[in-house]
C-alpha positions in Angstrom: -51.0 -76.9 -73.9 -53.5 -77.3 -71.1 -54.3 -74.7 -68.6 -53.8 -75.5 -65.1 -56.5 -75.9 -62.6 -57.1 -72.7 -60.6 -56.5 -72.7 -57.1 -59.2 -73.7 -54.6 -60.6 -70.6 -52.6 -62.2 -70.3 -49.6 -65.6 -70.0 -50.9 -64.5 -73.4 -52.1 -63.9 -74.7 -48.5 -67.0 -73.0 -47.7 -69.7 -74.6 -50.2 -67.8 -78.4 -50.0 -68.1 -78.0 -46.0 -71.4 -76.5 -45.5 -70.6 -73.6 -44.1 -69.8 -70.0 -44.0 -66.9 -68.3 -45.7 -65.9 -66.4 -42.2 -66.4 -69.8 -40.6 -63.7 -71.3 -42.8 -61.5 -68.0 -42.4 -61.1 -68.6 -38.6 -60.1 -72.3 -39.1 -57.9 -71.6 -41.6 -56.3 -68.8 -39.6 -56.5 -71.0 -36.4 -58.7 -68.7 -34.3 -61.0 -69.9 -31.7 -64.9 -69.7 -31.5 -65.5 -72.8 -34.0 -67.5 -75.9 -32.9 -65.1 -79.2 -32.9 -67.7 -80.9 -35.4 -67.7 -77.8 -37.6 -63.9 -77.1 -37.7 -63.3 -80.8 -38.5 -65.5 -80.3 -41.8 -63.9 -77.7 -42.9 -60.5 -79.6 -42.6 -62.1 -82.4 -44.5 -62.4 -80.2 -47.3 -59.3 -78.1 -47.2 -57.5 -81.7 -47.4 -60.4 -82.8 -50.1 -59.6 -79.8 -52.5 -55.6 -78.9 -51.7 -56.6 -75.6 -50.3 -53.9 -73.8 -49.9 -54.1 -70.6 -47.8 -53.1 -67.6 -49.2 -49.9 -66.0 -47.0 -49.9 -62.5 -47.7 -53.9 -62.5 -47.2 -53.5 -64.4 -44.1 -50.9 -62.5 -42.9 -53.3 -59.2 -43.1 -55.7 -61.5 -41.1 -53.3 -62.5 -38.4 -51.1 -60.0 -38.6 -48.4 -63.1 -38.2 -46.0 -64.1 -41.0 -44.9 -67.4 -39.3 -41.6 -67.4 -39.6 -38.8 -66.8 -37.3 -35.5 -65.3 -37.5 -33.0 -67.2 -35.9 -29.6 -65.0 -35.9 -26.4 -67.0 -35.2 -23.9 -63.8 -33.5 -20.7 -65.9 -35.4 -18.9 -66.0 -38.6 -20.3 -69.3 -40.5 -17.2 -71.0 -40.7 -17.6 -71.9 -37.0 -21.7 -72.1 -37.2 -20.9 -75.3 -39.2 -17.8 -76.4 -38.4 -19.5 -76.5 -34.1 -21.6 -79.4 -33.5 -22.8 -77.1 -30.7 -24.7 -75.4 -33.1 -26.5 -78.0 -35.2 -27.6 -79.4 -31.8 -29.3 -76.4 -30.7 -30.4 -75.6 -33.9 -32.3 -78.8 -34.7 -34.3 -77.7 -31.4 -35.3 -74.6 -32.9 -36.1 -76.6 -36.1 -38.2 -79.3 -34.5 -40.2 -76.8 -32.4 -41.1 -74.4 -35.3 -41.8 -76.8 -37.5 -44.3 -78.3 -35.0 -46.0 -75.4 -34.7 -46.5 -74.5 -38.7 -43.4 -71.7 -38.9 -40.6 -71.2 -41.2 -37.0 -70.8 -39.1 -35.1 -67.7 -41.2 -31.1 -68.1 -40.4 -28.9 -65.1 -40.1 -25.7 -64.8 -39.5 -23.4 -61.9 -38.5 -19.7 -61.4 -38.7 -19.4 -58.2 -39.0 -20.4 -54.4 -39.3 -21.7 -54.8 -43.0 -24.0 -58.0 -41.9 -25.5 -56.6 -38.9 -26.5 -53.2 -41.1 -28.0 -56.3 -43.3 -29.9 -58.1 -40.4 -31.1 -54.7 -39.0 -32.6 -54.2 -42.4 -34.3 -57.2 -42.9 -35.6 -57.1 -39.3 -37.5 -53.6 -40.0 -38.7 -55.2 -42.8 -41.4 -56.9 -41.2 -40.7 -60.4 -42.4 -40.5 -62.4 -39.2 -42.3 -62.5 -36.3 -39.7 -63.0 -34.0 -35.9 -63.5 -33.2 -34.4 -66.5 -31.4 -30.3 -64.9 -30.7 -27.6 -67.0 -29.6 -24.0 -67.0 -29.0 -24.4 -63.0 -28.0 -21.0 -61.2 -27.5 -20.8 -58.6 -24.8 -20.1 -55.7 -27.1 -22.6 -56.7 -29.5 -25.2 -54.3 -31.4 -27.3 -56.9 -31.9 -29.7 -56.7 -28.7 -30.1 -52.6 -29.6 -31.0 -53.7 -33.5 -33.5 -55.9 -32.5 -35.3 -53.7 -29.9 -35.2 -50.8 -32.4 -37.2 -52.9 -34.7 -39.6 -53.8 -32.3 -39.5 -57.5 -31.9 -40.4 -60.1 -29.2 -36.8 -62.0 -28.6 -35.9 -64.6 -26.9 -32.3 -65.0 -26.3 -29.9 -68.7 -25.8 -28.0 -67.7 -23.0 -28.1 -65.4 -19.8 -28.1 -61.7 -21.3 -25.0 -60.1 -19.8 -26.8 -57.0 -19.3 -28.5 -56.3 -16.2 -28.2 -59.8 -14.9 -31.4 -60.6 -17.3 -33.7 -59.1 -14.6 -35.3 -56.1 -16.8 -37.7 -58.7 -18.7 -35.6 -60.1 -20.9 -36.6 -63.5 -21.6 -33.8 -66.2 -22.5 -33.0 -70.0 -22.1 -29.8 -70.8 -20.2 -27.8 -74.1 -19.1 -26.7 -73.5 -15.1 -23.1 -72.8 -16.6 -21.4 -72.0 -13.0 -22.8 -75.1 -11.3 -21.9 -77.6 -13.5 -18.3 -76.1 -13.2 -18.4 -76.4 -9.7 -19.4 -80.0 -10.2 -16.5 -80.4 -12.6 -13.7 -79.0 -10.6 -15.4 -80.9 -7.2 -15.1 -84.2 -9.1 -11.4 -83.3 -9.9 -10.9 -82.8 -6.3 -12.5 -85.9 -5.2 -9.6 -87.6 -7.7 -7.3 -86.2 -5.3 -6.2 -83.7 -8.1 -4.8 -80.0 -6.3 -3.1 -78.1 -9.6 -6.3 -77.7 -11.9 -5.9 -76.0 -14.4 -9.1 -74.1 -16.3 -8.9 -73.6 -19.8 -12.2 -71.1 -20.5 -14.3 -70.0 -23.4 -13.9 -66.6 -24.7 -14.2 -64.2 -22.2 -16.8 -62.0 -24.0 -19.6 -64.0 -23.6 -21.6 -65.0 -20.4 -21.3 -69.0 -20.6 -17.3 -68.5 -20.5 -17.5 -66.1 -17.6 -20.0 -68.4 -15.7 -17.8 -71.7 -15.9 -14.7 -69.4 -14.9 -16.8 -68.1 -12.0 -17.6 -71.5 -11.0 -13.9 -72.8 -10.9 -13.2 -69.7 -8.8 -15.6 -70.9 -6.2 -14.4 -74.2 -5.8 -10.9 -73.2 -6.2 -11.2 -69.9 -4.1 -8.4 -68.4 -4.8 -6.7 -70.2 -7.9 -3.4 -69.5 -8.9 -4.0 -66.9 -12.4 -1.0 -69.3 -14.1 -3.2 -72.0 -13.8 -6.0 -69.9 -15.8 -5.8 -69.4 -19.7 -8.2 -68.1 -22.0 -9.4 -70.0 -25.3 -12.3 -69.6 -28.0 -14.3 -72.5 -27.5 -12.5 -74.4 -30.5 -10.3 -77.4 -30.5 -7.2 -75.2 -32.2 -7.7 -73.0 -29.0 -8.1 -75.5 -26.2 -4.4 -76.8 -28.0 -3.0 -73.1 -28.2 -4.3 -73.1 -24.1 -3.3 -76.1 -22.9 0.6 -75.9 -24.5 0.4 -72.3 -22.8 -0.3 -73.6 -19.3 2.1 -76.4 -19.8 4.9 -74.0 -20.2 3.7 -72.1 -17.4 2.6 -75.2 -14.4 4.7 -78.1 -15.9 3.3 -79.7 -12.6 -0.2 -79.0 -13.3 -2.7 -82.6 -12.6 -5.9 -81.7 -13.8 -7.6 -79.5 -16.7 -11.1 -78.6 -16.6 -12.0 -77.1 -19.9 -14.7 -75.0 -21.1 -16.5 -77.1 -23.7 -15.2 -80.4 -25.3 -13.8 -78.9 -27.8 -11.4 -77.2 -26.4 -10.6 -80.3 -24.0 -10.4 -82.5 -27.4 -7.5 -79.8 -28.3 -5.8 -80.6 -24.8 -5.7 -84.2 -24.9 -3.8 -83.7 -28.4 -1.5 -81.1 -26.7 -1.2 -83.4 -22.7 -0.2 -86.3 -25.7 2.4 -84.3 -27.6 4.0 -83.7 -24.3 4.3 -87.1 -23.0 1.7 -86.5 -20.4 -1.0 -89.5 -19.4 -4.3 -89.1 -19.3 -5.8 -89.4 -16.7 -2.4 -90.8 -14.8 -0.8 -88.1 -14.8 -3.4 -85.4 -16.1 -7.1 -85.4 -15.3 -9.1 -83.8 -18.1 -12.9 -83.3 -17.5 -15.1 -80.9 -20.6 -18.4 -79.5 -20.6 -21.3 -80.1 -23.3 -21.3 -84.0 -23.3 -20.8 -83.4 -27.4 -21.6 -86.7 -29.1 -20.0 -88.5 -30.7 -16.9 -86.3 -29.9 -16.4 -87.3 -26.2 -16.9 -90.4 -27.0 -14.3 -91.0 -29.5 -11.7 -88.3 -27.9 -8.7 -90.6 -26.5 -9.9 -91.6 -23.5 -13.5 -90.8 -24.1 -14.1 -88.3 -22.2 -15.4 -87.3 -18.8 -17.6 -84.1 -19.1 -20.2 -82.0 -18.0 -23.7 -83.0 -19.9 -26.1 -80.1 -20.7 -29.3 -80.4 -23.0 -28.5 -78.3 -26.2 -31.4 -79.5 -28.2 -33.7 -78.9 -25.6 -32.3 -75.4 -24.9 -33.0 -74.6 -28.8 -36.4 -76.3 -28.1 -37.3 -74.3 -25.0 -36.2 -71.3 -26.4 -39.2 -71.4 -29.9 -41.2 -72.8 -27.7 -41.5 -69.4 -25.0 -41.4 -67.3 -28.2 -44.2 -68.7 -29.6 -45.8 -68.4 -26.7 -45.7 -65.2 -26.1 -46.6 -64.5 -30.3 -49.6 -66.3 -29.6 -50.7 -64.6 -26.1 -50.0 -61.1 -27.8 -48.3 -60.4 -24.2 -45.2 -58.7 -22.9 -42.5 -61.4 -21.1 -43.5 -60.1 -17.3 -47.0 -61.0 -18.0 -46.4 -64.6 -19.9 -46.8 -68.3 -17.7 -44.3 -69.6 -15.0 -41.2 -69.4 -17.3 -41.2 -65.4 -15.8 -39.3 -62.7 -17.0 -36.2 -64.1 -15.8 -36.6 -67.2 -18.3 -35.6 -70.4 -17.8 -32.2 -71.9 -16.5 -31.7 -75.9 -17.4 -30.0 -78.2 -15.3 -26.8 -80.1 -16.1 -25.2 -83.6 -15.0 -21.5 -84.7 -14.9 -21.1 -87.9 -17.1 -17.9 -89.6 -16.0 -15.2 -91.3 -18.6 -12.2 -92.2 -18.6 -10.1 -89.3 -19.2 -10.8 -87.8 -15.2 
């Protein structure tokens, strides 16, 4: 049986490029202070011989492990059951890849896994955390600060408005509910109903706030609470038709849950949009389209929320600084714009 060949080192590198061993070190690592010319030779060779670099060394070098937790604050069963999720995880994916890093997924459920992710946090395994779908009462923000790691979060942090340097990536939640309940209005619809996300997270509260403003002073019958599923848009909208049989327009939280009120407005005998206006919020393809009538919705930019969110992170991994002190995307992070993409169901 033949041996195999050992692995290229970087003295190596350093004799097939012509230069030092240090030169090839800060190449390798990706630090600055090498001539263009100089740093392309040593590339030359590290593609030449298969050089590998050495992780744990570099890692003692850089003092980076380039890799990135990305913790997922819901049970898995609705991590991949949401195409919400996917979308804004591809972001992540495509960003971190980009930039040479590994994207670790955690998931948390309950007491037992966040004991688990606190663990492997303190470890020192990742460089970073990238936290989304936060619930008001979670431990997680506290966990992650204990172990002393730059975060970035998806979605406005709840506490402290996100004004204490918190950095995050948001979609403006409350003003593409105004738009929503606006275009309703401009349809000539007065009984809208809102069927909202779960009221523990900020992205519910925002799109209820929003309703409110339009609607001023709704009437609370016309306001039920889901869980940003189709089986809870369906539990809502059956509960607001018992209550406001007259009701001529739903505004729902996510399509989801306005895909689960078509199916209850049709099991009731109710036409969409003749009788009932329904207008969602994500623009999740392909479900608005194929929902019956596609559907009207607002459209907001998961992927590049995921995107945007890796990309501040590794930002500020890179400039070694605290959030005030990073580039134009301030402390107060960054809030994304959304558009109202008009169907046939309002």
């Amino acid at each position: 049986m033949s041996e195999s060949a050992p692995r290229p080192t970087l003295e190596a590198v350093a004799a097939r490029a012509g230069v030092s061993r240090a030169t090839v070190s800060r190449v390798v690592n990706g630090s600055d202070g090498v001539r263009e010319p100089l740093a392309e030779r040593v590339r030359r060779a590290v593609d030449e011989l298969g050089y590998v670099p050495n992780q744990a060394a570099r890692s003692l070098v850089t003092r980076r492990h380039d890799a990135i937790a990305v913790i997922v604050a819901e049970p898995e069963t609705r991590v991949f059951a949401d195409p919400f999720f996917a979308r804004q995880l591809r972001g992540i994916s495509k960003e971190l890849t980009a930039h040479d890093n590994q994207l670790v997924l955690l998931l948390t459920e309950d007491r037992d896994d966040h004991a688990r992710v606190a663990r492997y946090l303190a470890g020192g395994h990742v460089d970073g955390a990238l936290v989304f779908s936060l619930h008001i009462d979670d431990p997680l923000p506290g966990l992650i600060q204990r172990a002393g790691l730059p975060t970035v979060f998806g979605g406005r942090p709840h506490w402290n408005g996100g004004e204490d340097g918190v950095r995050y990536v948001d979609t403006d939640n409350r003003g593409g509910a105004r738009d929503a309940v606006r275009h309703l209005l401009g349809l000539g619809r007065r009984r809208i109903a809102h069927i909202t996300g779960a009221l523990d997270q900020t992205s519910a509260v925002d799109r209820l706030d929003g309703f409110r403003d339009v609607m001023a002073d709704p009437d609370p019958a016309l306001v039920e609470e889901g869980d940003f599923t189709a089986a809870g848009g369906e539990r809502a909208m059956r509960a607001l038709l018992a209550r406001r049989p007259d009701l001529d327009a739903v505004f729902a939280g996510n399509d989801l849950m306005a895909a689960g009120a078509l199916r209850a407005l049709r099991e009731h005998g109710r036409r969409v949009p003749d009788d009932v206006a329904v207008v969602g919020f994500d623009d999740m393809l392909p479900i608005a389209e194929q929902t019956e009538p596609p559907l009207t919705t607002v459209r907001q930019d998961i992927e590049e929320m995921g995107r945007l969110m890796a990309r501040m992170l590794l930002r500020d991994l890179d400039r070694g600084t605290a959030p005030a002190e990073t580039d134009g995307t301030g402390p107060s992070g960054v809030v994304l714009p959304v558009t109202l993409v008009r169907r046939d169901s309002a």
